[in-house]
N, C-alpha and C positions, 0 to 999 in steps of 0.2 A: 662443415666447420667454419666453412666465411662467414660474415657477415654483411659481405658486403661485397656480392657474385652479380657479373653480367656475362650474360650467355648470349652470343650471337649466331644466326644460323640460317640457312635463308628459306625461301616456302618452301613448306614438305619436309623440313629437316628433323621435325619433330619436337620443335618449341613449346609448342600449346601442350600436348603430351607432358614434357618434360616437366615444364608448370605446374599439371595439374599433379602431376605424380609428386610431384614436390610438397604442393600444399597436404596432399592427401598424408604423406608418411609423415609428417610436420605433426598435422592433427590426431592421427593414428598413434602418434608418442603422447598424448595427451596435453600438445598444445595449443592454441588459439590461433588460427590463421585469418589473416584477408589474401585470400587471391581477387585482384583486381584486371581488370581490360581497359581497355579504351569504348569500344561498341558493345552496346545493350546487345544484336544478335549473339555475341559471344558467349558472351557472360549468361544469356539465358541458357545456352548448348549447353555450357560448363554447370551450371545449378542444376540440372537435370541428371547429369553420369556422374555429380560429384557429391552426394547428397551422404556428410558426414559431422558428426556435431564437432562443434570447434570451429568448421570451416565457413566464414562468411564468402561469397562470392559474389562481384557484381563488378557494373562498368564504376571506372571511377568518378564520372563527375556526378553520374548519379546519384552515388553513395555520399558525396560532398553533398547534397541537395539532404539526404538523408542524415547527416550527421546536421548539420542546422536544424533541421525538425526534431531532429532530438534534443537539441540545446535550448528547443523554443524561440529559435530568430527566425525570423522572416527567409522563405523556403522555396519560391516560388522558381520555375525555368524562366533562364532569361527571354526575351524575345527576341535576341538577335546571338550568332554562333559565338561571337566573338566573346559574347559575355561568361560563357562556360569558366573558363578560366577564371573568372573573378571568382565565380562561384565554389570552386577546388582552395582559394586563397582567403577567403571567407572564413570557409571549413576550416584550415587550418589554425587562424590567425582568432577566431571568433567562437567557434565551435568545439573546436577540440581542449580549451582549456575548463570547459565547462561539462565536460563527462569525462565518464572513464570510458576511454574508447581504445584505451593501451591493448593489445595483442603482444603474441609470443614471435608472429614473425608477417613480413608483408612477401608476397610474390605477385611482379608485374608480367602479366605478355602483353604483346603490342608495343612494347615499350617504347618505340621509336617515335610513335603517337602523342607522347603525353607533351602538353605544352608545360611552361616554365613554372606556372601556378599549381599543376597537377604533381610537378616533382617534390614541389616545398610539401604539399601535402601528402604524398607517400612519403617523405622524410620521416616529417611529424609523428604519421602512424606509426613506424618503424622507431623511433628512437634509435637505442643503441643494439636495439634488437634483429634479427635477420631481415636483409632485400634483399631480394635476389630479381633482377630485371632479365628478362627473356626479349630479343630486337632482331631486328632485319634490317640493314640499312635498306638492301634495294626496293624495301616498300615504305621507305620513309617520304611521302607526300608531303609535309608541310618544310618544305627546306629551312627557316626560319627556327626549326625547333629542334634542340639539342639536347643529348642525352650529357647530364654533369659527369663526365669521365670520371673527372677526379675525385668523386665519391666511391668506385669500383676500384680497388685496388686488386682482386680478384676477377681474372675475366677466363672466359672458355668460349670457343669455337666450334660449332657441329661441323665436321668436313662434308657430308652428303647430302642432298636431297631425295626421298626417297617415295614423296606423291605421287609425281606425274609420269604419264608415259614419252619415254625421251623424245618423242619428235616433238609434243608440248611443253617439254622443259627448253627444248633448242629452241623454238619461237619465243616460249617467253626468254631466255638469254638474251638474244637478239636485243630487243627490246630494251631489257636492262645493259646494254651494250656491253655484254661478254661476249668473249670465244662462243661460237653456236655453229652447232655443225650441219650446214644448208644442204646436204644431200639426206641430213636423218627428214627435216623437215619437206622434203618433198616426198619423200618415203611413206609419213604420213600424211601428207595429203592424199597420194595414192591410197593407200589401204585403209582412208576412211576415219583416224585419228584424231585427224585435224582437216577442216573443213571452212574452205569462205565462199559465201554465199552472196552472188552479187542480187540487189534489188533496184528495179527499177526507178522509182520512188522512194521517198519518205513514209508515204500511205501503205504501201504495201509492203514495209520491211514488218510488222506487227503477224502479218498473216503469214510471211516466210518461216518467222518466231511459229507458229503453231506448228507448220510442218513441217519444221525441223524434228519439233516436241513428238509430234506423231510416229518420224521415224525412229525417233532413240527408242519410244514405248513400244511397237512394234520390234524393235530390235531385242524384246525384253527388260526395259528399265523400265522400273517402278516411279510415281512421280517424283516421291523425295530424293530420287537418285539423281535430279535433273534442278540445273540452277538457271535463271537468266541474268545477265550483270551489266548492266548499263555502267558506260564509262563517264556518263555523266553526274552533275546531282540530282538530288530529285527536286530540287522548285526549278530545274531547267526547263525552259521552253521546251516542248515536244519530246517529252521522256518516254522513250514506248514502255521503257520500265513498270511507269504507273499504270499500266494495263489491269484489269483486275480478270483478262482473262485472253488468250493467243491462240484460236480457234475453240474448241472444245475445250477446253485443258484451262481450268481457273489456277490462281497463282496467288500467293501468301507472299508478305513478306518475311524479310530476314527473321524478326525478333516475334513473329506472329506464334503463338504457342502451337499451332498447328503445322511449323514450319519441316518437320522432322518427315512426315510422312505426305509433304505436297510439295507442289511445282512452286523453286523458290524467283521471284522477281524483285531486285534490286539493287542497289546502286554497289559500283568497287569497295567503295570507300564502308559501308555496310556488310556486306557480305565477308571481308576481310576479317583472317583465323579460321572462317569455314571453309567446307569441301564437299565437294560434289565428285562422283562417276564422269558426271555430262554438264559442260559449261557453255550456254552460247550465250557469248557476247558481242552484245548490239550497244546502243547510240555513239557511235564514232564521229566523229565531224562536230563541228561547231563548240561549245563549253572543252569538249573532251581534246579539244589544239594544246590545251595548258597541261603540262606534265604529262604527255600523250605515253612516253614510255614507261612512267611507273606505271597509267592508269592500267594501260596492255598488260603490262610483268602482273599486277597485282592479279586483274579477272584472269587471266590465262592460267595461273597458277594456284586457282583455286580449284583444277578438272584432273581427275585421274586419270582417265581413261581416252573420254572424247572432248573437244573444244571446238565450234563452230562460232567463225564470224559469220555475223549475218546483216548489213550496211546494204548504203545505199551505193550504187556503181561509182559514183564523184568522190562520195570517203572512202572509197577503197584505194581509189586512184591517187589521193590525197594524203594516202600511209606511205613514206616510201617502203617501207618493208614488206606491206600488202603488195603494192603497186611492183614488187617484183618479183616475187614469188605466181603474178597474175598473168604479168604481160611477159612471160617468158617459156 
């Protein structure tokens, strides 16, 4: 009955769920939905288990790219990140008085994501009609970028998270500088949970990546059960990310349609809203110094079950949180 609901919660608390169930009963009354994201891998996940007439789903700046081609203006991606956002402010300011593009209600996840251009345009869509934003601060990476509080007069809080296994939720706390309880996270390292892999090299962290992958499959995971999550970007120098294969075991990316049922490779910042069984996360050091603790909370708490770092012995040493759970 808001109109006007932000729901906060943090990984694992059942955000994306909540969203989709949202838009889905939204639609199922017979009205018009946009469920919107931030990442195309998301939004691909969600069109796939959500597939109900009424419901548009997609990332948003996409869909701003998309609604300009529907107004017949100039549609084109920008060439550089920064320009995203013009592009969502385009849409609104240019695009959207030129179709009927009105819906019965807008629902964001991600929300924490969306820059200042992307909010005027979920406004837009929405009119006086239902938003409902879904957020996590502790995965909010671009500090710069705010969520308009005072558009929610309506807000709710999930108290639990209820993904990961606790000694992976206690690492990632850590990280997001909570209370985290250092004997559950040595607990798991013991019994295999949680796992950090030192490598000698640079060269040789790719090949550790395989057989680590070999042991989760061995241990009975299916590829799709198995993520890798570079903490860096992908046009960084030396992204083992962009591997298009870590021994035997080829690897898709995020938003790759074949992603569901293979070995996924790619960046935090990508893979963010999914989940995996089995997460190792590699490229630590170097790009991955800036925002080290979101980058950590975010790939760690995309793993059910198991999460392996796997770095080079100098960035391990160069985590203090690694660096003591090592040398102790």
């Amino acid at each position: 009955d808001n109109n006007r609901l932000l729901v906060e919660g943090a990984a694992g608390s059942g955000k994306t769920l909540l969203a989709r169930e949202a838009a889905l009963r939204l639609a199922g009354a017979g009205r018009r939905v946009y469920l919107l994201t931030f990442t195309e891998a998301l939004a691909r996940w969600l069109r796939e288990c959500t597939t109900v007439e009424g419901l548009e789903v997609a990332p948003i700046r996409r869909f701003a790219l998309t609604l300009l081609g529907r107004a017949g203006l100039e549609a084109s991606p920008p060439s550089e990140a920064r320009g995203w956002e013009e592009v969502s402010l385009r849409a609104a300011a240019e695009a959207l008085p030129r179709l009927d593009a009105s819906y019965d209600a807008v629902v964001l996840d991600e929300a924490q994501d969306l820059a200042a251009g992307d909010w005027v345009l979920a406004q837009e869509l929405a009119g006086g009609k239902p938003l409902w934003a879904f957020h996590d601060p502790a995965q909010r990476y671009w500090t710069e970028r705010e969520i308009p509080l005072d558009q929610f007069p309506a807000r709710f809080r999930l108290p639990q998270a209820h993904r990961c296994h606790p000694a992976i939720q206690a690492l990632a706390d850590r990280y997001a500088g909570k209370p985290a309880d250092e004997q559950l996270i040595r607990v798991g390292l013991a019994d295999g949970a949680l796992g950090i892999v030192s490598c000698p090299s640079e060269s040789s962290v790719a090949g550790r990546i395989g057989e680590e992958i070999a042991r989760l499959r061995g241990a009975g995971l299916e590829p799709g059960d198995i993520a890798v999550v570079s903490l860096r970007g992908r046009a960084a120098d030396g992204v083992v990310a962009q591997n298009a294969r870590f021994g035997g075991h080829t690897v898709v990316a995020a938003d790759d349609p074949g992603m569901t049922t293979s070995v996924v490779a790619d960046t935090f910042l990508r893979f963010k809203g999914l989940e995996r069984p089995a997460v190792i996360v590699t490229d630590l050091g170097g790009q991955a110094r800036q925002q080290a603790g979101v980058r950590m909370h975010i790939a760690l708490t995309r793993a059910f079950d198991a999460a392996r770092i796997v770095a080079t012995g100098e960035a391990i040493r160069e985590d203090p949180v690694l660096a003591g759970l090592v040398g102790s």
